[in-house]
N, CA, C and O of each residue as an XYZ file, in Angstrom:
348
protein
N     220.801    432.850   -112.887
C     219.716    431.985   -112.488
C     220.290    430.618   -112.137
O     220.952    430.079   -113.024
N     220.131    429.930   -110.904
C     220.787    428.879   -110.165
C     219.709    428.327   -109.810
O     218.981    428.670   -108.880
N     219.472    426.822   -111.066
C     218.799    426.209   -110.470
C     218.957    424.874   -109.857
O     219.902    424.239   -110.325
N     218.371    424.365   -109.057
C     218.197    423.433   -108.429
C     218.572    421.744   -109.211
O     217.951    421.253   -110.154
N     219.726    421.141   -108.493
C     220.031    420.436   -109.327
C     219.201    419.051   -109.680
O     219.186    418.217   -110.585
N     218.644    419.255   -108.655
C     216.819    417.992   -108.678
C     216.063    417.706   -109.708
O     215.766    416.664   -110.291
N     215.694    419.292   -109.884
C     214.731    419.993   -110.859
C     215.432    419.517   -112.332
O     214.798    418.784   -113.091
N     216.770    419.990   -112.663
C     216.928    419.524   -113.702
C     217.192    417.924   -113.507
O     217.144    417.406   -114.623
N     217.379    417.232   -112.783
C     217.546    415.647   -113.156
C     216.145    414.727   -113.400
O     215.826    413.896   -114.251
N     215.458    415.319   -112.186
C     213.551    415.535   -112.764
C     213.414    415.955   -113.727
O     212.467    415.243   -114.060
N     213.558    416.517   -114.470
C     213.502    417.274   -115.966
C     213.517    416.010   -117.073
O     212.543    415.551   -117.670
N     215.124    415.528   -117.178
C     215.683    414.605   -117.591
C     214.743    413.999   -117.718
O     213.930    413.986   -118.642
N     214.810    413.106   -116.219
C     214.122    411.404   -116.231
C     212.918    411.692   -116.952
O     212.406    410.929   -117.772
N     212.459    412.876   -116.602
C     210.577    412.926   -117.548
C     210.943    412.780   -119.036
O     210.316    412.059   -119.811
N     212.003    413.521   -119.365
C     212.440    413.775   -121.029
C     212.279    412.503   -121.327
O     211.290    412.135   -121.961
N     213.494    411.417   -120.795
C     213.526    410.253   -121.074
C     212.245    409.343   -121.196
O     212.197    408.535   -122.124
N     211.119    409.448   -120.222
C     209.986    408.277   -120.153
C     209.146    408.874   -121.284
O     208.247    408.206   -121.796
N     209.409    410.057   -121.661
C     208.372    410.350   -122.390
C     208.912    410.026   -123.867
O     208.119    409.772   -124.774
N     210.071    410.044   -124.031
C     211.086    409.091   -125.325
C     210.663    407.877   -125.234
O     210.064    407.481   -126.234
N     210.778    407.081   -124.295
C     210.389    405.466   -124.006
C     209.275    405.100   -124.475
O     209.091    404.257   -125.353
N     208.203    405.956   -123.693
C     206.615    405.827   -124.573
C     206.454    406.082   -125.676
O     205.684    405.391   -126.343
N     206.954    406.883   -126.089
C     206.563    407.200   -128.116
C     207.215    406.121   -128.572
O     206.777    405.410   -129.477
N     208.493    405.902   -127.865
C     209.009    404.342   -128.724
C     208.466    403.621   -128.814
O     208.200    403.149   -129.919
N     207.904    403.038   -127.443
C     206.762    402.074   -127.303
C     205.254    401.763   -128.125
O     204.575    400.778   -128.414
N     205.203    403.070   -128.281
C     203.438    403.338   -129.213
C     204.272    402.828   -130.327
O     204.104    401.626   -130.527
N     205.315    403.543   -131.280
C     205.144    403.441   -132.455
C     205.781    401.804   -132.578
O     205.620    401.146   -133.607
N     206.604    401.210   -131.233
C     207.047    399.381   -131.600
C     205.697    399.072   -131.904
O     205.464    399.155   -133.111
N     204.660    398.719   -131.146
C     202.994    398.237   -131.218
C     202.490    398.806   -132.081
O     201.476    398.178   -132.386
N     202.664    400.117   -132.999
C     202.119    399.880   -134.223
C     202.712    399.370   -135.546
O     202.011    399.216   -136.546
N     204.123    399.095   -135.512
C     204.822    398.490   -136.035
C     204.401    397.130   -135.885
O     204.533    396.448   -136.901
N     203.972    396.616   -134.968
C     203.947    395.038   -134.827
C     202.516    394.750   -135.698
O     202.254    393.981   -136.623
N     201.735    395.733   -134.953
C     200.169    395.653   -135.402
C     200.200    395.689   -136.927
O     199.529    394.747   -137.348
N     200.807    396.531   -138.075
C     200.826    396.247   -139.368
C     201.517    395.697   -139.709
O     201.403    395.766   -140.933
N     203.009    394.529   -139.256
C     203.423    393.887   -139.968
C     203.909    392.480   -139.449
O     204.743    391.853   -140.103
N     203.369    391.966   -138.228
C     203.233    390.836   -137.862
C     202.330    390.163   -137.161
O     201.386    390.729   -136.610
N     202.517    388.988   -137.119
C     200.973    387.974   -136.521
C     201.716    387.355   -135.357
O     202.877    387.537   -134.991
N     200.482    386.347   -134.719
C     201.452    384.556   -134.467
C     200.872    383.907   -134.626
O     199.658    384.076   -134.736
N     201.543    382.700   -134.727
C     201.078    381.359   -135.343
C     200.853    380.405   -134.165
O     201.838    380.237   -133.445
N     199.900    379.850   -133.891
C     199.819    378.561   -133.102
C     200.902    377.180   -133.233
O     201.009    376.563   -134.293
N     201.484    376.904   -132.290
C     201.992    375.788   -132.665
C     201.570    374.264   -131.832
O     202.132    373.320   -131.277
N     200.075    374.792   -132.199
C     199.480    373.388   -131.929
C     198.456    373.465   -133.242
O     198.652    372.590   -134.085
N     197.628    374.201   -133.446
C     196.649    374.251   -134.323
C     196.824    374.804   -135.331
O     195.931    374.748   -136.176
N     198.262    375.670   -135.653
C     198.600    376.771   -137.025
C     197.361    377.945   -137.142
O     197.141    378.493   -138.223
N     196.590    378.266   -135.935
C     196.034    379.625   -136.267
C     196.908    380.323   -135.981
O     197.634    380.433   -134.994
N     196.727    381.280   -137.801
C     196.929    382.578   -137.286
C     196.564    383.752   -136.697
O     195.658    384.109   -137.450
N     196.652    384.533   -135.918
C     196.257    385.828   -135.243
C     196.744    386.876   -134.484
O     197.818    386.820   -133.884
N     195.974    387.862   -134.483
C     196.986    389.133   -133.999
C     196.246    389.051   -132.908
O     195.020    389.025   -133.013
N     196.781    389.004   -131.857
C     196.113    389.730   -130.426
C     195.483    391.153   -130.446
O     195.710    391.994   -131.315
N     194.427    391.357   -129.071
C     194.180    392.810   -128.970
C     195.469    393.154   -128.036
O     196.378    392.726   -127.325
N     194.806    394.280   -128.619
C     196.331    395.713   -127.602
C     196.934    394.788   -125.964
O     198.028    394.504   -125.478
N     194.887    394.509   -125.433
C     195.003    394.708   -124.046
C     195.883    393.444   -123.560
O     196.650    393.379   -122.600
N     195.460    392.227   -124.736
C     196.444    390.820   -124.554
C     197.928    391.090   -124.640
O     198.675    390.751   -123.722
N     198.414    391.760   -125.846
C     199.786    392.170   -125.893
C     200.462    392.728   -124.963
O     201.626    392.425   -124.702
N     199.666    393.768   -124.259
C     200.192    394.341   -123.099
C     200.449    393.870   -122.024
O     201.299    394.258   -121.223
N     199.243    392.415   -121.880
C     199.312    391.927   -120.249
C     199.579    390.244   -120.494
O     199.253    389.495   -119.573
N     200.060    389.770   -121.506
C     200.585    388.679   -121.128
C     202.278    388.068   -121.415
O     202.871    388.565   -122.373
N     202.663    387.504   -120.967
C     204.247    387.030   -120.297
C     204.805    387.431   -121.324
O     204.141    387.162   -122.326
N     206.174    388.208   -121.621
C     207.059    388.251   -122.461
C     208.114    386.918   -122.370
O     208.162    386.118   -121.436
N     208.674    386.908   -123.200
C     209.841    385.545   -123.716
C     210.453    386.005   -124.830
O     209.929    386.708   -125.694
N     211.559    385.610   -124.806
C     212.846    385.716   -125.302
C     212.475    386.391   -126.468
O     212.488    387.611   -126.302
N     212.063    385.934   -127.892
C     211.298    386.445   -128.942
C     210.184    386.518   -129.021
O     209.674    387.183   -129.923
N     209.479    385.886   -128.142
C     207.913    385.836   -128.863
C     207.407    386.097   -126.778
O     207.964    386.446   -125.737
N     206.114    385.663   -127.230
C     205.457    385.636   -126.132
C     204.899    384.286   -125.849
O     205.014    383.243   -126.493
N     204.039    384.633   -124.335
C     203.295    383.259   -123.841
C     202.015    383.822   -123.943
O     201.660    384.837   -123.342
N     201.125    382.964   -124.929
C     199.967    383.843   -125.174
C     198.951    382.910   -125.875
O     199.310    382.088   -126.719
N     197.361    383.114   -125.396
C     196.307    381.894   -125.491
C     195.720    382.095   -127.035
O     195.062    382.961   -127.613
N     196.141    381.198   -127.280
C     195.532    381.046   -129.170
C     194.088    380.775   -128.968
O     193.617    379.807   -128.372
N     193.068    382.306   -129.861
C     191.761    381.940   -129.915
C     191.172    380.666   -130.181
O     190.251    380.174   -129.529
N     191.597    380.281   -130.918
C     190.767    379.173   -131.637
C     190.991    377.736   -130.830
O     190.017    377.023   -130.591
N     192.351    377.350   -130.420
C     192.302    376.323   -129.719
C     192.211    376.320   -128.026
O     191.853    375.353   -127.354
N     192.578    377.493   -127.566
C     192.522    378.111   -126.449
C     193.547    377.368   -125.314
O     193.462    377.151   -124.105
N     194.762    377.047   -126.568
C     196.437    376.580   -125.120
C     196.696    377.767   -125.200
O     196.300    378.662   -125.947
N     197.700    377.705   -124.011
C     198.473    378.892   -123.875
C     199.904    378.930   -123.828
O     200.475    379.100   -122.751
N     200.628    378.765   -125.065
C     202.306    378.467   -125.366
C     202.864    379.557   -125.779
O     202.278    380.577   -126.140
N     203.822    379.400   -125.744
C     205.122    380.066   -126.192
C     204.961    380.823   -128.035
O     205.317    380.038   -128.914
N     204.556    381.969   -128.427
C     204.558    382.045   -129.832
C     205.510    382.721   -129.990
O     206.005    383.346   -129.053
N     206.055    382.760   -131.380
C     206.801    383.818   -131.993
C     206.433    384.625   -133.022
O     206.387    383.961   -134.058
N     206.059    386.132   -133.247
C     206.025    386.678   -133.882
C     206.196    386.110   -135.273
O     207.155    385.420   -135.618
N     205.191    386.460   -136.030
C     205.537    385.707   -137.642
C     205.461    387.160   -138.451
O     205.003    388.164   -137.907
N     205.910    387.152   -139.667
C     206.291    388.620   -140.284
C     205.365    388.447   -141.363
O     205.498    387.508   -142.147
N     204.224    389.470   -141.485
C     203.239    389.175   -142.270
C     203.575    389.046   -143.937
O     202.887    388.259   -144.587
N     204.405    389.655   -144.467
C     205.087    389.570   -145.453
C     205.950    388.655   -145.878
O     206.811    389.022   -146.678
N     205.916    387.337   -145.461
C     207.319    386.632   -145.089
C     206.387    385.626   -146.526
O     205.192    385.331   -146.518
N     207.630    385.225   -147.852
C     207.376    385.199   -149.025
C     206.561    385.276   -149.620
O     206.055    384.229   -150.024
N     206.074    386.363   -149.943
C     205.316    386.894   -150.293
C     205.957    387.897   -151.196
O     206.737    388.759   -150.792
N     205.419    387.671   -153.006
C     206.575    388.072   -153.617
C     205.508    389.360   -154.442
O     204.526    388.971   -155.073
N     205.866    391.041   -154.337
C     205.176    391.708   -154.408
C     205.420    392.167   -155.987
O     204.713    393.038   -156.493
């Protein structure tokens, strides 16, 4: 059986995106239970929805993303919800 060498590199690349996405789901639920961000104008904290996380600017560590409460739109970094917090 001689197959087509397309077919298997098509094969592949699907194998691969479909690795990428499960990575992807389980990074965003990783983030969703164990980190926030912090405002660094007003110190709210908050988690974005999905649809914000998904569609606004990435940066280096954190993102560019509009804090509910005061409503700028800066640069945050991920804060680790556990961070001293002595269990």
């Amino acid at each position: 059986m001689n197959k087509n060498p397309g077919i298997i590199i098509m094969y592949i690349a699907f194998t691969l995106l479909i690795i990428c996405i499960i990575y992807m789901i389980f990074r965003l639920r990783y983030f969703y239970r164990h980190e926030h961000f912090k405002c660094p104008v007003c110190y709210h904290e908050f988690k974005p929805s999905l649809l914000k996380m998904l569609l606004s600017q990435n940066a280096v560590e954190g993102k560019i993303i509009r804090c509910p409460n005061c409503k700028k739109v800066k640069y945050m970094e991920p804060q680790d919800d556990f961070k001293g917090k002595i269990f």
